[in-house]
Backbone bond lengths (Angstrom), bond angles and torsions (degrees), N, CA, C in turn:
res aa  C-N    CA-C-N  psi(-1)  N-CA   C-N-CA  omega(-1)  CA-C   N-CA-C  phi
1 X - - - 1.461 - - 1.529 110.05 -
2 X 1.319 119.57 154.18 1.815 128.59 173.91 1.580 96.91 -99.98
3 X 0.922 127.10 163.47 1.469 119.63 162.00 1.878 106.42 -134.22
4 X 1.492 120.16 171.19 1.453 102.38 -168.69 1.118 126.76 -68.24
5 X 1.655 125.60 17.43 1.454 117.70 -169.59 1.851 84.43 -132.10
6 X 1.605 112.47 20.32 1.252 109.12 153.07 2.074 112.89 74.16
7 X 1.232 99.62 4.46 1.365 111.51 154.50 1.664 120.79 -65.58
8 X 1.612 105.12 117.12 1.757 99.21 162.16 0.804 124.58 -78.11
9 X 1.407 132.52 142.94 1.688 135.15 -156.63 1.648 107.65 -132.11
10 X 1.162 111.13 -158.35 1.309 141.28 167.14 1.578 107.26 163.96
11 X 1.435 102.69 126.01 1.662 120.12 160.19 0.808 134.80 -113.55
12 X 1.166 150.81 98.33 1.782 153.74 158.25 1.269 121.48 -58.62
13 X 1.218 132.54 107.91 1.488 139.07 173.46 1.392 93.86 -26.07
14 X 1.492 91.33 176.46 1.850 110.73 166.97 1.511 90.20 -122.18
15 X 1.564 108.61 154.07 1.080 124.60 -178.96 1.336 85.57 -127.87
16 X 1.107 161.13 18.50 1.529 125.37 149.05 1.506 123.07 -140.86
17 X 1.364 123.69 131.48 1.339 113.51 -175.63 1.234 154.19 -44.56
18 X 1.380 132.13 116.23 1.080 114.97 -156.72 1.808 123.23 78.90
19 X 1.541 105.93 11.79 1.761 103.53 174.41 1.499 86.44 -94.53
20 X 1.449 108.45 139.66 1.458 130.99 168.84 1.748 104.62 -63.83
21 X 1.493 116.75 132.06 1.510 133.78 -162.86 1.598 89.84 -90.45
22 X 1.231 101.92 136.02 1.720 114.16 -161.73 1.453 102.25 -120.47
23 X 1.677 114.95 127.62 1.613 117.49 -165.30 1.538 92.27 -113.04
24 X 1.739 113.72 117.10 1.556 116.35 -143.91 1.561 83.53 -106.57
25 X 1.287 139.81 129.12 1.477 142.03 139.89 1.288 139.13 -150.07
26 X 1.332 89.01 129.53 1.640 124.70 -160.83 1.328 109.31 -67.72
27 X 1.527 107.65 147.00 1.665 123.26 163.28 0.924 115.00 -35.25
28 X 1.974 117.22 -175.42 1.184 121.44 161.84 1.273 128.86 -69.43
29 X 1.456 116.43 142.12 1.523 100.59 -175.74 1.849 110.17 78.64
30 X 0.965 122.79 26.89 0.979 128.95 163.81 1.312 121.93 -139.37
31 X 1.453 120.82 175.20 1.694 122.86 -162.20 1.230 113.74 -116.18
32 X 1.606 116.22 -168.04 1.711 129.75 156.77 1.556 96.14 -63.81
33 X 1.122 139.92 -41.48 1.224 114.08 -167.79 1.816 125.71 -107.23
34 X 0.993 97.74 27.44 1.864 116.84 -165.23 1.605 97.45 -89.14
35 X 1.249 138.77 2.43 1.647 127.11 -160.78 1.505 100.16 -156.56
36 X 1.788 111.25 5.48 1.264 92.39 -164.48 1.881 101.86 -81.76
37 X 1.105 122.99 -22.26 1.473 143.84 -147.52 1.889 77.12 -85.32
38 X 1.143 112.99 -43.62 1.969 99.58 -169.52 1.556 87.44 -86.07
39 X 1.185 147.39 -68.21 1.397 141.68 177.62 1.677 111.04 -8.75
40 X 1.653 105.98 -53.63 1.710 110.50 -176.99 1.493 106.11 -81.06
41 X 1.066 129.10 -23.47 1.804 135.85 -178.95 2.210 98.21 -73.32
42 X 1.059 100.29 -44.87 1.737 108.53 -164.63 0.985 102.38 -88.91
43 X 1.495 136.31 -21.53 1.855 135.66 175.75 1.244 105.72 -141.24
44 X 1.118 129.99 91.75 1.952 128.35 -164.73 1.752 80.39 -80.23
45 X 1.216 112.97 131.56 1.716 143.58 162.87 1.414 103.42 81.99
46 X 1.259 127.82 -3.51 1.470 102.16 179.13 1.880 122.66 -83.40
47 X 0.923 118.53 163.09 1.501 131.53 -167.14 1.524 97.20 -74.07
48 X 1.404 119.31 135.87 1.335 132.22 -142.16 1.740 70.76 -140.95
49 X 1.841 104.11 122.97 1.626 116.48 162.17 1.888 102.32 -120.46
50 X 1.374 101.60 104.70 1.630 102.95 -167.34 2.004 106.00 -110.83
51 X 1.265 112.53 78.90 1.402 117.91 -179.59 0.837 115.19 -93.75
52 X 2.024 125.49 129.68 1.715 132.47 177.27 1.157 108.46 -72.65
53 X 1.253 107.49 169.96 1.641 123.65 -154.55 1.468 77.94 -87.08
54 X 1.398 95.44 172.08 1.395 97.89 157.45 1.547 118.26 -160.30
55 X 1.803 110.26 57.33 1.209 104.47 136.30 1.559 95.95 -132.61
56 X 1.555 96.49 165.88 1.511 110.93 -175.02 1.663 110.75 -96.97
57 X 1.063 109.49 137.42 1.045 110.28 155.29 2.026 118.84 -119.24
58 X 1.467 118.80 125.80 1.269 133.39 -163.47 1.824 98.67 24.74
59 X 1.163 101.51 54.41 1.411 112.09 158.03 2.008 106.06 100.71
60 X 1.114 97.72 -11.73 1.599 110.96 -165.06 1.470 103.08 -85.60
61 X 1.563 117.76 133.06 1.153 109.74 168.35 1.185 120.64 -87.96
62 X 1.671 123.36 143.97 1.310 139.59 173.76 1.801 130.73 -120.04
63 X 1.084 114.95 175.74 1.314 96.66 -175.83 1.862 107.76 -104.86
64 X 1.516 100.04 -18.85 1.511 93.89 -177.60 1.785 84.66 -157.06
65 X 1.439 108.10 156.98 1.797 118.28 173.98 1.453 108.70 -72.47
66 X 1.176 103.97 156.44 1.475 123.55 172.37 1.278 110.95 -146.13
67 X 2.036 126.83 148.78 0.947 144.90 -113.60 1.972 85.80 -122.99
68 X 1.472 93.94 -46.56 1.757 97.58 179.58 1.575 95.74 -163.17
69 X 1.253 133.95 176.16 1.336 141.19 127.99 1.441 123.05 8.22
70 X 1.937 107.46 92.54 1.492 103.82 -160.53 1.726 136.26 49.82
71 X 1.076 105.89 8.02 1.411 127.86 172.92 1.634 119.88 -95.40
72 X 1.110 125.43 72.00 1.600 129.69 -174.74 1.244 126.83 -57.12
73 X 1.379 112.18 134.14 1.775 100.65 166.40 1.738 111.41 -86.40
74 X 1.475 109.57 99.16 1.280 119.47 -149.79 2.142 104.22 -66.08
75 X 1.318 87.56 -10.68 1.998 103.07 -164.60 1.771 85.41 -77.95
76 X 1.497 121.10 -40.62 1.260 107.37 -158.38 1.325 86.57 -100.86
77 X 1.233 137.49 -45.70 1.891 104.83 169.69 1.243 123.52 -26.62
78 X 1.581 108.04 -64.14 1.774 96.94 -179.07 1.491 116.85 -59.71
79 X 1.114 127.63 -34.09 1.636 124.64 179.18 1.490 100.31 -64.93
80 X 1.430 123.94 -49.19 1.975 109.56 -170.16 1.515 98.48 -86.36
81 X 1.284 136.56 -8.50 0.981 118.21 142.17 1.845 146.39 -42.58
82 X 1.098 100.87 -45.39 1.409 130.73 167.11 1.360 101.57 -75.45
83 X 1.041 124.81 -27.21 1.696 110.00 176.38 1.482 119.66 -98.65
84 X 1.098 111.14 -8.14 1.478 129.78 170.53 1.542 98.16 -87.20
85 X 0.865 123.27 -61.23 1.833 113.40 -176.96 1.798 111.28 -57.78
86 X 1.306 110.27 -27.66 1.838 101.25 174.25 1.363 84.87 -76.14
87 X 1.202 124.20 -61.95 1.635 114.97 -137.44 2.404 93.73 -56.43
88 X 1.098 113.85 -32.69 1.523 108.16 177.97 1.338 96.41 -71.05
89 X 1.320 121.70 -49.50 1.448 117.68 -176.09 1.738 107.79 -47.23
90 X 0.870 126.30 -25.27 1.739 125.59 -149.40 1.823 92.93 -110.65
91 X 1.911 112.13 -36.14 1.384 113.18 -175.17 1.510 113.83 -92.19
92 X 1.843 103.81 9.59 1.295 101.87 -179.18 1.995 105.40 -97.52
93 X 1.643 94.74 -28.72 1.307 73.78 172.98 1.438 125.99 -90.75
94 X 1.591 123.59 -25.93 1.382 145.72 160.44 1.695 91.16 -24.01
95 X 1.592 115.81 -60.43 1.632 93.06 -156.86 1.519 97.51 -132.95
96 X 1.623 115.46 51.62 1.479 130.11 157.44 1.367 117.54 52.70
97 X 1.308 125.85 19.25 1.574 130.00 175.51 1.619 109.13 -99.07
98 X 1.347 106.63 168.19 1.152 127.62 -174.96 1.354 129.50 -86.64
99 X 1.264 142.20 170.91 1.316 121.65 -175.44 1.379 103.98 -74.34
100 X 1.837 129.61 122.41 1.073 131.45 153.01 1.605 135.50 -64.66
101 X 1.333 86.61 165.94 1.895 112.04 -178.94 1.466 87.02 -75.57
102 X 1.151 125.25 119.99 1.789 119.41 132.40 1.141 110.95 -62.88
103 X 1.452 97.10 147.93 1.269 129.83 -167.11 1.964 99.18 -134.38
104 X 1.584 118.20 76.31 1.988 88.80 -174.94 1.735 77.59 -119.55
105 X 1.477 92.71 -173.96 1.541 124.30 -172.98 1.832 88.63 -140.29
106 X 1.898 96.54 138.38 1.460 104.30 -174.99 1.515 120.68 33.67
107 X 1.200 114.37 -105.74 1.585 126.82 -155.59 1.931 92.64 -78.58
108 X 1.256 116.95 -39.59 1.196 104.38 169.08 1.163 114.69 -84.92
109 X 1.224 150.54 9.18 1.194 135.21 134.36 1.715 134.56 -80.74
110 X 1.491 102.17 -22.89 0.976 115.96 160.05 1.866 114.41 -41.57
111 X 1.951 124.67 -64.76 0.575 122.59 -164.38 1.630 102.20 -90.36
112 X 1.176 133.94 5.77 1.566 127.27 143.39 1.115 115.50 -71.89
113 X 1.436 161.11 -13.78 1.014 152.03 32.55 2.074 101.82 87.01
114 X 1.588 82.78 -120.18 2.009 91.93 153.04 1.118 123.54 -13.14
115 X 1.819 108.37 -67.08 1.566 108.10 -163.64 1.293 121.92 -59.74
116 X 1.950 91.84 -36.76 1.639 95.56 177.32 1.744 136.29 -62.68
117 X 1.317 84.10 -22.93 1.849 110.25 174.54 1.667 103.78 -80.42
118 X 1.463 131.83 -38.60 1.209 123.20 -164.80 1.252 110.24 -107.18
119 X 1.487 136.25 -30.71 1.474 152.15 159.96 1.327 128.51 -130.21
120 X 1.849 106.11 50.15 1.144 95.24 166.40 1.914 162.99 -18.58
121 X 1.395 82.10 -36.00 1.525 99.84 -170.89 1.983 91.16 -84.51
122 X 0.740 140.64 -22.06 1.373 118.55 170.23 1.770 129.56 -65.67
123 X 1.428 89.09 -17.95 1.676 93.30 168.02 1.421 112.94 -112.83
124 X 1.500 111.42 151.69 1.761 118.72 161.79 0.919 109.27 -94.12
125 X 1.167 136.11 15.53 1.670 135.09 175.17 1.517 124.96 170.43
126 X 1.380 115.22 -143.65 1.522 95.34 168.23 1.822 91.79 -179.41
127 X 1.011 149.86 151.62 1.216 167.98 148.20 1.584 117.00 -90.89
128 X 1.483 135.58 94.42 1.190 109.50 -161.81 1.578 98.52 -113.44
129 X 1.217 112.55 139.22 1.674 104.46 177.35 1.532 103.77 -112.57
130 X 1.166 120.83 116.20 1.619 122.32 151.68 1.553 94.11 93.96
131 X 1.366 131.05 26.36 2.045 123.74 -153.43 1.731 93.53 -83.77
132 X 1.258 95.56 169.54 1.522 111.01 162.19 1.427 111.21 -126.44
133 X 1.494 119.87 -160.66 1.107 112.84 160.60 1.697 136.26 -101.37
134 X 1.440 129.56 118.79 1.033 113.20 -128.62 1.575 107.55 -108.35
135 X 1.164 111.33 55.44 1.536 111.61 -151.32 1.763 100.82 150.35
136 X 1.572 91.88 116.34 1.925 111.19 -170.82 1.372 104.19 -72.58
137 X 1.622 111.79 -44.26 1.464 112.02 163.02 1.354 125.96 -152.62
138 X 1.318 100.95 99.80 1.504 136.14 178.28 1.528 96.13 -36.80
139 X 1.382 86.50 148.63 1.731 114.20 152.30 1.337 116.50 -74.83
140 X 1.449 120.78 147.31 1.505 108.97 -174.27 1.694 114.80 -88.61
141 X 1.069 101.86 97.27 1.618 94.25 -164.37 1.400 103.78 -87.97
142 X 1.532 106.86 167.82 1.910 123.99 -162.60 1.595 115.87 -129.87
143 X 1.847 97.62 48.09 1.395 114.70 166.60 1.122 133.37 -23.10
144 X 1.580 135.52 -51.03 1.407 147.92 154.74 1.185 102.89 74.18
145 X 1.186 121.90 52.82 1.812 124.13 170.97 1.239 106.76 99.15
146 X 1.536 147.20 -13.63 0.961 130.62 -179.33 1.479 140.57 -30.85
147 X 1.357 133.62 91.14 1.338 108.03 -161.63 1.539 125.50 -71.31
148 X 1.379 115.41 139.33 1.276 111.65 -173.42 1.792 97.42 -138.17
149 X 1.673 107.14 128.29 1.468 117.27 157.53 1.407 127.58 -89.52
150 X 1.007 137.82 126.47 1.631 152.03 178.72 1.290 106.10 -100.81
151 X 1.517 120.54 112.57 1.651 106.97 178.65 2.209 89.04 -124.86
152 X 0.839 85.72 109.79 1.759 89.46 144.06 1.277 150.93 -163.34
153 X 1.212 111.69 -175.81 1.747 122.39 -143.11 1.653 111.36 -58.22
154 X 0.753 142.56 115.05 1.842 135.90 161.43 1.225 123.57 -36.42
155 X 1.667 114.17 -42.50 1.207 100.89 171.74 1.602 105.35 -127.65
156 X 1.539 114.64 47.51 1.895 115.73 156.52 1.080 113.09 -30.24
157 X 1.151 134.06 106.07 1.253 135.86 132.59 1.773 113.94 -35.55
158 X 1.169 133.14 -23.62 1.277 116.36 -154.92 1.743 95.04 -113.40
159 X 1.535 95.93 -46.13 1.935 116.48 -170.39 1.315 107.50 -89.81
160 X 1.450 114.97 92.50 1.694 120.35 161.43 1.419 114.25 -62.04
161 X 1.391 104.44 119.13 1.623 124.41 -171.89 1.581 89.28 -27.26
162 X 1.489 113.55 -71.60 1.373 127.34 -137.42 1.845 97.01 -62.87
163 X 1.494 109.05 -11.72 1.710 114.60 172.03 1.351 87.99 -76.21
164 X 1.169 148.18 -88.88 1.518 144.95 -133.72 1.432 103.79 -67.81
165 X 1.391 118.80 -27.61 1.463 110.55 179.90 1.481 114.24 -73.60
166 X 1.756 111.34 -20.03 1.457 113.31 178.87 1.412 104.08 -75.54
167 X 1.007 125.98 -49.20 1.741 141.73 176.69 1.424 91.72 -30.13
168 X 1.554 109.19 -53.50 1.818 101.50 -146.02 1.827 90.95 -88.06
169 X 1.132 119.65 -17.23 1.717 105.17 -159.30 2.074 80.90 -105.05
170 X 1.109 138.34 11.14 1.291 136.54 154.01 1.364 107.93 -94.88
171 X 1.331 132.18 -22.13 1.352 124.23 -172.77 1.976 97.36 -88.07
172 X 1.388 117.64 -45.50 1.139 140.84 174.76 1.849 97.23 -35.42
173 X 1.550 106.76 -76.05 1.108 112.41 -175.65 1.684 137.72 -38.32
174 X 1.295 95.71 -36.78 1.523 129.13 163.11 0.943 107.59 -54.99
175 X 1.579 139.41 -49.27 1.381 142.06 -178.30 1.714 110.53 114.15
176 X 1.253 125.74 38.05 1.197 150.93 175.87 1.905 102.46 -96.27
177 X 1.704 88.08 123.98 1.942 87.79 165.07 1.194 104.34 -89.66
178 X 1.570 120.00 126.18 1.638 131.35 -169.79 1.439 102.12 -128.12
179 X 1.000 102.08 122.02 1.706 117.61 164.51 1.886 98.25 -105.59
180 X 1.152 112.35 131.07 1.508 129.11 173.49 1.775 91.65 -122.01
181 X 1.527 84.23 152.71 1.790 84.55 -176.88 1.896 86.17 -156.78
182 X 1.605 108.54 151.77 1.771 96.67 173.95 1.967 79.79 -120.11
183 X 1.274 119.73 157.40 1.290 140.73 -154.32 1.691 94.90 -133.03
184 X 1.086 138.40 147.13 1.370 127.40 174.66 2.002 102.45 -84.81
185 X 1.093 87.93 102.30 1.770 77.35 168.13 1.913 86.52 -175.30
186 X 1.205 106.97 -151.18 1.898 119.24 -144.79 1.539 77.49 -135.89
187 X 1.392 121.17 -157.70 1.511 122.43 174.44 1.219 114.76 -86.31
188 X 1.523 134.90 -16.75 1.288 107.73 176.84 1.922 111.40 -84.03
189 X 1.122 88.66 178.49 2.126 102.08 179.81 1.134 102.87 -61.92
190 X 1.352 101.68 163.29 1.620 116.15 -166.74 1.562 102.52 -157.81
191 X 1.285 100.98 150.14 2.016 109.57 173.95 1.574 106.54 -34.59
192 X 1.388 105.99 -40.24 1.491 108.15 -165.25 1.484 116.50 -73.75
193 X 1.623 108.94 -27.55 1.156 120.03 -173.08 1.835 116.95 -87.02
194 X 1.371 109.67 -0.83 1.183 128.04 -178.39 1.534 96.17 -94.07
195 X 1.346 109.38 -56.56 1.214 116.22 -172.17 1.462 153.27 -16.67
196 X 2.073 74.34 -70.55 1.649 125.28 167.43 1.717 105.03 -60.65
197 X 1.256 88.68 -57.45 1.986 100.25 -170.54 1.684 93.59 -62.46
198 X 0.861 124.68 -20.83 1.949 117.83 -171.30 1.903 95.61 -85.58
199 X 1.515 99.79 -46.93 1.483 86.09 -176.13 1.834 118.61 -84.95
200 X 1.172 92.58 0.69 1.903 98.58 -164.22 2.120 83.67 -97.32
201 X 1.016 115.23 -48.90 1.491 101.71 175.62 1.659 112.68 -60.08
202 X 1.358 114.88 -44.51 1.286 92.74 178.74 1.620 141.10 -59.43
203 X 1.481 93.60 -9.87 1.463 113.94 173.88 1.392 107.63 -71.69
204 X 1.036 114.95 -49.90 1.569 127.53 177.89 1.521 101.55 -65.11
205 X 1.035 144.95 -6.22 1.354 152.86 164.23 1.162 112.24 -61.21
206 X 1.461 107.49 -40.75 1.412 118.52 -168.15 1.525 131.03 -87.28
207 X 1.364 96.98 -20.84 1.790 117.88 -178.41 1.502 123.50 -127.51
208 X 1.432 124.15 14.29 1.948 127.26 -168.11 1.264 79.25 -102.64
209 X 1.290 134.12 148.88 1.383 143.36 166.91 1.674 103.53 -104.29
210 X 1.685 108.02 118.28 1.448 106.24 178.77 1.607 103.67 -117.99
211 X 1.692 117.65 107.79 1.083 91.87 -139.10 2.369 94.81 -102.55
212 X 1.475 99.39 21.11 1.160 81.65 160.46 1.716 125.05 -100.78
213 X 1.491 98.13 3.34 2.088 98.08 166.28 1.330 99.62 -87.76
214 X 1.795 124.16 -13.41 1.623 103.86 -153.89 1.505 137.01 79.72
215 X 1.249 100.72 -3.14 1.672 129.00 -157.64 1.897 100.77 -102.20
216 X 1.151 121.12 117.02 1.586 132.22 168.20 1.177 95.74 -58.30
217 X 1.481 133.23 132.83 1.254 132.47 162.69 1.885 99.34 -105.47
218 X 1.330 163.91 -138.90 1.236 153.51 140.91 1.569 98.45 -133.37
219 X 1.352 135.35 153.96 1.462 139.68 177.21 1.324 87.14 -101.06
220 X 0.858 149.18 75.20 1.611 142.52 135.36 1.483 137.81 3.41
221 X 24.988 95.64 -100.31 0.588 75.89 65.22 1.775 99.22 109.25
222 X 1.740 169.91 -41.66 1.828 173.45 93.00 1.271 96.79 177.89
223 X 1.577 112.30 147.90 1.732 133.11 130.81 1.557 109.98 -61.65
């Protein structure tokens, strides 16, 4: 699907009540359909919103530009930031779901990441795989429990621990419940990283309030 702000998508219903609707985005060089297969493994029935980046880099899609190697163009984070929160805003009412959990890997987590700092209220949470920090100086955002997971690699080559720990004690600060966890693996996913995200969403299953099922929910891929 295109949607009107010209994002490519893919959506999958939810088949089960009360599973939290999961906003899936992929690394560099990856698509709408690269995250949907871990999206159904980490939330069995919930509605999967999987939109491509849309700037390129040497042909690769991304979610926002960068300057070099972990080096951001911090002007166009905040702008595809903002365009990522209408475009959920616009696919939440188009196809009747609730504000979702991101779900990205690297660069898409990176810019879940952003969104959560610049338009919080469009996400109920966030899943971050492999993130940095995505923005030199954040807005002070007013999370209020949001739960958010941080999983990364031990031996990243790309994500310096001491980046993800800033990510998580800035998301913290905001007022976000953050679980950070390091997994033994490099930057790409791992058994473990499926794992964690299968049992850390189901918690969140238990406490997000979605209040058009009626259902308690609980608040608990490149850079």
């Amino acid at each position: 699907m295109m949607d009107d702000s010209s994002f490519v998508y893919r959506f999958e219903p939810g088949s089960r009540v009360g599973a939290p609707p999961l906003l899936l985005l992929h690394g560099t060089g990856g698509d709408e359909n690269d995250l949907l297969q871990l999206g159904a493994m980490i939330s069995r029935g919930s509605a999967l919103l999987s939109p491509r980046g849309r700037v390129l880099e040497h042909g690769m899609p991304r979610f926002f530009r960068r300057l070099a190697e972990g080096v951001f163009d911090e002007e166009d984070v905040r702008k595809r930031a903002l365009e990522l929160g209408a475009f959920v805003e616009s696919a939440r009412q188009r196809h009747g779901i609730e504000a979702p959990v991101a779900v990205g890997f690297s660069n898409g987590a990176n810019i879940a990441a952003a969104l959560l700092l610049i338009k919080p209220d469009a996400l109920a949470g966030a899943v971050l795989l492999r993130a940095m920090v995505p923005l030199s100086d954040p807005p002070r955002a007013r999370l209020d429990g949001k739960p958010v997971l941080i999983l990364s690699g031990q031996a990243d080559p790309i994500v310096p621990a001491g980046n993800a720990a800033r990510l998580s004690a800035l998301l913290s600060d905001g007022g976000a419940n953050v679980v950070h966890k390091t997994v033994p693996a490099g930057h790409q996913l791992s058994e473990a990283d499926v794992r964690l995200a299968r049992e850390w969403i189901a918690g969140v299953d238990a406490q997000v309030a979605y209040p058009s099922t009626g259902v308690q929910c609980q608040k608990s891929t490149m850079s």
